[in-house]
Structure formats: C-alpha cells, structure tokens
C-alpha positions as CSV (number, residue, x, y, z in Angstrom):
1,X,23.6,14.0,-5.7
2,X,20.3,14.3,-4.5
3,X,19.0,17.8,-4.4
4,X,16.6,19.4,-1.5
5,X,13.7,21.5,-1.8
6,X,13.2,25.1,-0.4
7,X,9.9,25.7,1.1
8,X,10.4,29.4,0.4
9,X,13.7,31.5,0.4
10,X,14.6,32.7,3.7
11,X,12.1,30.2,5.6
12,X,14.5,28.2,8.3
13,X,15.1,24.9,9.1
14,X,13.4,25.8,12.6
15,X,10.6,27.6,11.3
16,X,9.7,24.7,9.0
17,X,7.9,22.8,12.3
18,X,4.5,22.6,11.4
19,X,4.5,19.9,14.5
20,X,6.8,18.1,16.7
21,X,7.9,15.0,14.9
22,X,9.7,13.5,18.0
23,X,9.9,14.1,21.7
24,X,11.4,17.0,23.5
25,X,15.0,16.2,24.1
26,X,15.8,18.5,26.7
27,X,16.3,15.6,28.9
28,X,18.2,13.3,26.4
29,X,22.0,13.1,25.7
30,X,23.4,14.9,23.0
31,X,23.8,14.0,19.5
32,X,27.0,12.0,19.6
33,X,28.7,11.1,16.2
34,X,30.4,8.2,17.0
35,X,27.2,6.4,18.1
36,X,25.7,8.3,14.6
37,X,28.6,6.6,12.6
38,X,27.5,3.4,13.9
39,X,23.7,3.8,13.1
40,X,24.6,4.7,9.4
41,X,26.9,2.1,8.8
42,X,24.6,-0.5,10.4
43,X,21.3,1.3,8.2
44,X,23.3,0.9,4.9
45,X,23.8,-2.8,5.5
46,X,20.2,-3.7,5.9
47,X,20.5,-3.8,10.1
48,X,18.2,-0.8,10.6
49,X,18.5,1.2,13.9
50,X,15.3,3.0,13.3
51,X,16.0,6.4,13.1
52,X,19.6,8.0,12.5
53,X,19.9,10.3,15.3
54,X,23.7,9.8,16.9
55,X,21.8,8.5,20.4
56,X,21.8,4.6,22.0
57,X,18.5,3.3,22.9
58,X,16.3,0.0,21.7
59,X,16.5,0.1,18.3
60,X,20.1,0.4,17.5
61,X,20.3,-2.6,19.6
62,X,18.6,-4.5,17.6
63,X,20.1,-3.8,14.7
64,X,23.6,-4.5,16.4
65,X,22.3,-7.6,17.7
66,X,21.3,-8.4,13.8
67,X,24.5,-7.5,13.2
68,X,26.4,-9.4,15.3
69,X,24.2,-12.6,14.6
70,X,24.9,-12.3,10.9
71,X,28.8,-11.8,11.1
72,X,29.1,-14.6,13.7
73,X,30.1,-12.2,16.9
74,X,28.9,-12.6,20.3
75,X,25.5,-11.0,20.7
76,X,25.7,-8.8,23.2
77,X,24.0,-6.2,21.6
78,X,26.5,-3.2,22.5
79,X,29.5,-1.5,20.3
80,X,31.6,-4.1,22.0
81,X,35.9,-4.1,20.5
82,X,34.9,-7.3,18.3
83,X,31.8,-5.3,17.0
84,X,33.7,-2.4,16.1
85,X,36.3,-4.1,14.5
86,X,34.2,-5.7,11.9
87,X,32.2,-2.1,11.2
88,X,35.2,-0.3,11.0
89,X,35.7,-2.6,7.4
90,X,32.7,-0.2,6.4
91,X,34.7,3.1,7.8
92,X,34.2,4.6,3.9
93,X,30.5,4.9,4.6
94,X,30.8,8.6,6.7
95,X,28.3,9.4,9.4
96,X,27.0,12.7,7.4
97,X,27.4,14.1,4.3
98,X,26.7,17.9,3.1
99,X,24.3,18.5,0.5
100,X,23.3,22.0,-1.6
101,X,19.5,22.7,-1.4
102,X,18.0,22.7,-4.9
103,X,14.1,23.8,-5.7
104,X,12.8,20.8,-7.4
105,X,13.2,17.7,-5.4
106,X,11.4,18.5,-2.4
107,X,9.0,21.2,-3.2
108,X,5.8,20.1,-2.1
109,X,2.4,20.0,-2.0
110,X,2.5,20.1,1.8
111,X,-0.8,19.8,3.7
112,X,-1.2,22.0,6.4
113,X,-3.2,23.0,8.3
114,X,-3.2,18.9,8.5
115,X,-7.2,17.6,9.2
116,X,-7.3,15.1,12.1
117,X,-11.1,13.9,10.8
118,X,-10.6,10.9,8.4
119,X,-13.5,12.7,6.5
120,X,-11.6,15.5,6.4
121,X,-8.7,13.8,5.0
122,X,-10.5,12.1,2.3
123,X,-10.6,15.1,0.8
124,X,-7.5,15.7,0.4
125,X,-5.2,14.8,-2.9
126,X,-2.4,13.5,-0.9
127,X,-1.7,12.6,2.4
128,X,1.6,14.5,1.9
129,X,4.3,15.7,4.2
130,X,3.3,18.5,6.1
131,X,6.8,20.8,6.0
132,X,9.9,20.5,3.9
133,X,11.8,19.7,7.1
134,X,9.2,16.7,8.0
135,X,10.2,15.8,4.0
136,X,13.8,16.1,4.6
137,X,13.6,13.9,7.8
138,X,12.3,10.6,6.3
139,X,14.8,11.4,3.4
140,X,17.3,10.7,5.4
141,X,16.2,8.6,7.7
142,X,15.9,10.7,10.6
143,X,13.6,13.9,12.5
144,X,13.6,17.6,11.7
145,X,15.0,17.9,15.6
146,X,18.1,15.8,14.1
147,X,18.8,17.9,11.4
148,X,18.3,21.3,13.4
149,X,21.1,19.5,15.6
150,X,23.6,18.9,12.5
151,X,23.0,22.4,11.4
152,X,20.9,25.3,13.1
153,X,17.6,26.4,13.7
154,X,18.9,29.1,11.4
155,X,19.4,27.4,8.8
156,X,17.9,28.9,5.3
157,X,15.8,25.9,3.2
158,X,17.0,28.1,-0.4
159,X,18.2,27.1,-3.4
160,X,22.6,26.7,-3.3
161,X,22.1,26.9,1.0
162,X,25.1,23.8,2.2
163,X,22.8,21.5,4.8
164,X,24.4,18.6,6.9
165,X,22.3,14.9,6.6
166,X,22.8,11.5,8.4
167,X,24.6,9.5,5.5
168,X,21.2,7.9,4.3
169,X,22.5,8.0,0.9
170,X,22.1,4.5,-1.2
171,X,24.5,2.8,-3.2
172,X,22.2,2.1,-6.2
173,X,19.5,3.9,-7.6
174,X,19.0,1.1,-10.4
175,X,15.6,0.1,-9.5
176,X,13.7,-2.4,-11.4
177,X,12.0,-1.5,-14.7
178,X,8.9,-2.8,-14.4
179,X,8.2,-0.8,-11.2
180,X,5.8,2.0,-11.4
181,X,7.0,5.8,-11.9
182,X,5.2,6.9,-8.7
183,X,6.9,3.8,-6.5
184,X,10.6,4.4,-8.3
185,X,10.0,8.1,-7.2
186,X,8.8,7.2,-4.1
187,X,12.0,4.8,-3.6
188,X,14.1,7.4,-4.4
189,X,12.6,10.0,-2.1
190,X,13.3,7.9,0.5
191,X,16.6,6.9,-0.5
192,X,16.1,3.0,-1.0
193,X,18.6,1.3,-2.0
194,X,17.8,-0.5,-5.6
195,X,20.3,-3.7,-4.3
196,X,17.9,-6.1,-1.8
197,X,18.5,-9.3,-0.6
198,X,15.7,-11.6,-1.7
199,X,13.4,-13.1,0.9
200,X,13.6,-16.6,1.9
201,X,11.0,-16.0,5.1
202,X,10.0,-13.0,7.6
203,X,9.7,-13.7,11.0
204,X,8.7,-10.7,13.6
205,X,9.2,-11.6,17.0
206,X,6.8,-9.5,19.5
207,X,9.0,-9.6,22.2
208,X,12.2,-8.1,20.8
209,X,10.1,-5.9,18.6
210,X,12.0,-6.8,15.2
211,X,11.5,-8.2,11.8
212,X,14.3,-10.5,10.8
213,X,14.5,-11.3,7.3
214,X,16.4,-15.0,6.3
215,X,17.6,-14.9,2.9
216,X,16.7,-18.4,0.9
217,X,19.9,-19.9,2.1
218,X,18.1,-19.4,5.7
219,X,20.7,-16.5,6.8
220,X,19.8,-13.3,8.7
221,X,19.8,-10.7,6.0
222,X,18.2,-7.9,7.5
223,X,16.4,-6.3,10.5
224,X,14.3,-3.7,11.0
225,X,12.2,-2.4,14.4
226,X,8.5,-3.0,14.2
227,X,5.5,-2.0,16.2
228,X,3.6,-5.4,16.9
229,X,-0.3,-5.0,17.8
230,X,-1.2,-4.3,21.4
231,X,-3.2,-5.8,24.1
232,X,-6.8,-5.2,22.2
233,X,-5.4,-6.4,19.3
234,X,-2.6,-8.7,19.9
235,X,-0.2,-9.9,16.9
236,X,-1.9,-12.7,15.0
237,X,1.0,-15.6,15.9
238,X,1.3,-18.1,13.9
239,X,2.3,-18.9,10.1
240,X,0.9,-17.5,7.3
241,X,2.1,-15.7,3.3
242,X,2.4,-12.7,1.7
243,X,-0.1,-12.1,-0.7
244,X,0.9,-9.2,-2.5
245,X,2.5,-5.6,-2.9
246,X,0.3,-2.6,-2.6
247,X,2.8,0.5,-3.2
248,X,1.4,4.0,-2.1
249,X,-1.9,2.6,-1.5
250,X,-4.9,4.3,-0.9
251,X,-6.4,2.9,3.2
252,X,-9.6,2.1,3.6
253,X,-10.7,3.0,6.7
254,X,-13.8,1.3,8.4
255,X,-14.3,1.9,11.6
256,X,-15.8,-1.1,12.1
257,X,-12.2,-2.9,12.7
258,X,-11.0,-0.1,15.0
259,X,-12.2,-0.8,18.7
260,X,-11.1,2.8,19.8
261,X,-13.4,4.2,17.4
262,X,-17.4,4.2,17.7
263,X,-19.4,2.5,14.9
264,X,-21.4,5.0,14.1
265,X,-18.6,6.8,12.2
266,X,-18.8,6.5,8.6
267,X,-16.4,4.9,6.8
268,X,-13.5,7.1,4.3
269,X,-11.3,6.4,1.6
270,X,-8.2,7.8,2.3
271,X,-5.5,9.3,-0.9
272,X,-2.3,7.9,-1.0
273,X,0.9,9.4,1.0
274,X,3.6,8.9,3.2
275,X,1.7,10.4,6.2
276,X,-1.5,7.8,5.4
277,X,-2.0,6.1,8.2
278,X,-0.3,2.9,6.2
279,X,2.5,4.9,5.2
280,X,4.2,4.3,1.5
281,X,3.6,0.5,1.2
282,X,0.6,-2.2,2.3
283,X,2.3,-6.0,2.9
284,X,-0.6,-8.0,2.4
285,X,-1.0,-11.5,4.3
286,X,-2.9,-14.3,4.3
287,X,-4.2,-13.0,7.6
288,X,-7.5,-11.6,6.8
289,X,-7.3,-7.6,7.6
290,X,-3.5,-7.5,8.5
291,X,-0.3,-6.7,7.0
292,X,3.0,-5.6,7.4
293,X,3.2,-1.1,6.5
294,X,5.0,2.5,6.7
295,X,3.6,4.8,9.4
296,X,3.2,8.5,9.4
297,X,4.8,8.5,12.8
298,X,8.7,6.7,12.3
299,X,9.4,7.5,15.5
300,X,6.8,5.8,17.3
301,X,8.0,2.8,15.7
302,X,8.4,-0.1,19.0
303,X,7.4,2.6,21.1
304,X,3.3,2.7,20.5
305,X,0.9,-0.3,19.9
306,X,-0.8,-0.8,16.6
307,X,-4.1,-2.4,15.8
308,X,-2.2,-5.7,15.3
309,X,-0.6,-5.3,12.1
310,X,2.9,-5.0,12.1
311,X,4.5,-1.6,11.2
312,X,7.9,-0.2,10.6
313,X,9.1,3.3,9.2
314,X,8.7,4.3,5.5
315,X,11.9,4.1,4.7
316,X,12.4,0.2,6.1
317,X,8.9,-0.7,4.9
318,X,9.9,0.3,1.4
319,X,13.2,-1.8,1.6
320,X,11.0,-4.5,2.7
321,X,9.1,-4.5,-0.7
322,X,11.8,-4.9,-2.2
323,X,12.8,-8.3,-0.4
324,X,9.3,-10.0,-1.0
325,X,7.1,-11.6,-2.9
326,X,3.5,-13.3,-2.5
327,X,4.0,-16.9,-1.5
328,X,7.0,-15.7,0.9
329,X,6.4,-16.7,4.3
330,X,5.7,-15.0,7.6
331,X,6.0,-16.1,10.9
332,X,4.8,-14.2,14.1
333,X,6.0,-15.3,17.2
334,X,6.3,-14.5,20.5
C-alpha cells in the first residue's frame, strides 16, 4: 500500500491550498462516480482520460474513443451499452480506494512561497510540489479540488488519518533494474505502472489533441491528451525520431526561443522537479528544440497552447518513457 505524507498534524486537506490547481467548479456538475469508474478503468488500461475527476468533458472522450478503436466498437466516443459492456470485464478495478496517511512518503521539501522569476527559481534545489495536497493530486492522477470532493475540506493530512483516492493504483511496481533510483522513485510517486506496451511509432494528431501510441504489430496501444504548440509556434508536422530519455531533467531556459519573453532576459538553469516547466521527463526528437514532456500544470493539458512541443501530464509523460526508445518514430499531423 502506498503510504501518504502529513504536512503537519492537524493541517487539512483544505488548508493544504497553497494555489488553485484547477478551475472553480461552482458552475460544473458534481463529481459523479459512475463517470469516475469509467475514467479509472479506462486510465489503468493505458487510455488516459487526463485527470480522474468523475466529470465528462474532452479528454475522457478521447480515451473512450482509444478505447473503442482498440477493442473493435463503434467509435462514437460516449459510454454507449456496447462500450460498457466490454469495461464492465474490468469491473474488479474500483473507482476509489481508501488509504491511511503515513509520514514518510509524501513529506516534502515543498517550495512555497513559489518564485514566478526563472532567476528566482534557479535557486531553488527542487522545483518541488508546492503542498502535500498538490503532491497527493498527481499521485493519483487527479486535483486537490477532487480529493476535497471524495473526502472533506476537513480532512486531517496525519499519520493513521483513512483518505479516499481515484483508483490510480498500478498493477506492478517491478520497474526495470537498470533505471535510476531517483526515476524508480519518481515512477513510483506517480504510480506508473512497471508493465508498458513497447512502442512501435507515436503519432499526435493536433486536431484531436491526442497521442496515439501503435504497438510494433501497428495496434493502438495507448492514448493520452496532449497540448500541441499554438498559433506562434505551431506543431512541427511531419516525421521525425526519438532521440533519447532525459528523466527529471534539469530545463534550460533561454529566452531566446520564447517569443512572449523579451531578449534581454538572461538566460537560467532550472533544478529538476515535477513543477519544472518540463515536468518529470524530456522526450527528445530529431526536431531541433522540441520534444514530447510533463507539465507543472496537468490540468491545462488540451486546454492551453504550448511553445510547440507536445505536452501531456506527469503521470502520462512518465508512462510514455516507458514505451520508447531513441530510433522510435514520431509523426505530427494535422
């Protein structure tokens, strides 16, 4: 079982907010469990719906999209009788699962007040999480507002203290031994599963907003959401290759490649950590200055523009690593 961190004892899950790490959701539906059900199941079998949060929108129709193009069903993208069918199969993965807080697995350092200057930030040792909640969110692939929902605002982060989670948790932790320590941990943070398909070829479309990865017998094996460029800088289409891994990279930042940022700024080196503007993981392509990456922000993710480079959340970027390899191909398309 994985165990949670306490921030301090009697500090609550609603205090924990340094900063809103989604939108206000006065206006949105409620957290409904059967739509959260689907998200998990969907999530555990490589069909990503972005973040777990019980609620329909554009990503979980991607993923059942994925999901119906994989298992041969019409696509219409919905939780259609055929569609639920074949995920009921996977009815022993639950929607949520109750976990005791423990000290040691998410105590921090956490960065806060957090420095907006990329000088700033250079200094720092990490870019870490900023609150235990923010760390518990990307845990389990969801946002502190989610996990207020499943339990209360009043809910203590101490040692022993029952929490409620989306069902984020993998079936293997068996990760490779030649990774390194810091990735493994990272992996497991995030809860990664250790069992991948292998990459045959990536292809990101720009108009649906997705990654689709083809195992080397050419069948969709997964799907995530992406964020793909923007107007000023559009996704590079065409074909190119990974050519290599960078896990919990440091980011180089030049302002020089940014043109919302003047010139005249000087140029930082930026520590490693999941809020870095890269996230937990740097896909490098043949495509001079892009890649595929984590974001700070997961959900943003095929809501914002980027500066062309392809992003997804941490979690999905992480699972991603584990698919590739350099020499794998990548195709950007329309």
């Amino acid at each position: 079982m994985i165990g949670l961190a306490v921030l301090g004892t009697g500090v609550a899950l609603g205090q924990n907010q340094v900063q809103p790490a989604a939108p206000a959701r006065n206006t949105a539906p409620a957290l409904n469990r059967d739509v959260l059900h689907v998200q998990v199941i969907l999530d555990q079998l490589g069909f990503s719906p972005g973040i777990l949060d019980g609620r329909e929108g554009q990503s979980l129709t991607a993923a059942l999209e994925g999901f119906q193009i994989a298992r041969q069903l019409p696509v219409t993208g919905k939780m259609d009788a055929r569609t639920l069918q074949a995920l009921h199969a996977h009815r022993a993965i639950r929607p949520t699962r109750t976990l005791r807080l423990t000290a040691d697995s998410l105590a921090g350092p956490f960065v806060r007040p957090w420095p907006r200057d990329p000088q700033a930030q250079a200094k720092l040792k990490t870019m870490g999480y900023r609150s235990a909640i923010e760390k518990l969110a990307e845990m389990f692939h969801t946002t502190p507002q989610v996990l207020i929902e499943l339990n209360s605002p009043d809910t203590r982060l101490a040692p022993g203290v029952p929490i409620q989670v989306p069902n984020a948790i993998p079936a293997s932790r068996d990760y490779p031994a030649d990774l390194k320590p810091e990735w493994r941990k990272t992996l497991n943070d995030l809860n990664v599963s250790a069992v991948q398909p292998k990459a045959g070829r990536i292809v990101v479309d720009k108009s649906d907003k997705v990654l689709r990865v083809f195992n080397r017998q050419g069948k969709l094996a997964a799907l995530f959401s992406v964020t793909t460029g923007s107007t000023r800088d559009p996704l590079p289409i065409g074909s190119w290759k990974i050519r290599g891994v960078a896990t919990n990279p440091e980011f180089h930042y030049n302002p020089k490649l940014f043109w919302d940022v003047s010139d005249k700024k000087p140029a930082a080196l930026l520590p490693p950590g999941p809020n870095s503007p890269v996230g937990v993981v740097w896909i490098d392509l043949s495509k001079e200055h892009y890649g595929i990456h984590g974001t700070p922000e997961p959900h943003l993710i095929g809501r914002t523009q980027s500066h062309g480079c392809v992003r997804l959340t941490n979690w999905d970027a992480a699972r991603l690593a584990l698919m590739v390899e350099p020499g794998t191909a990548v195709i950007f398309q329309e």
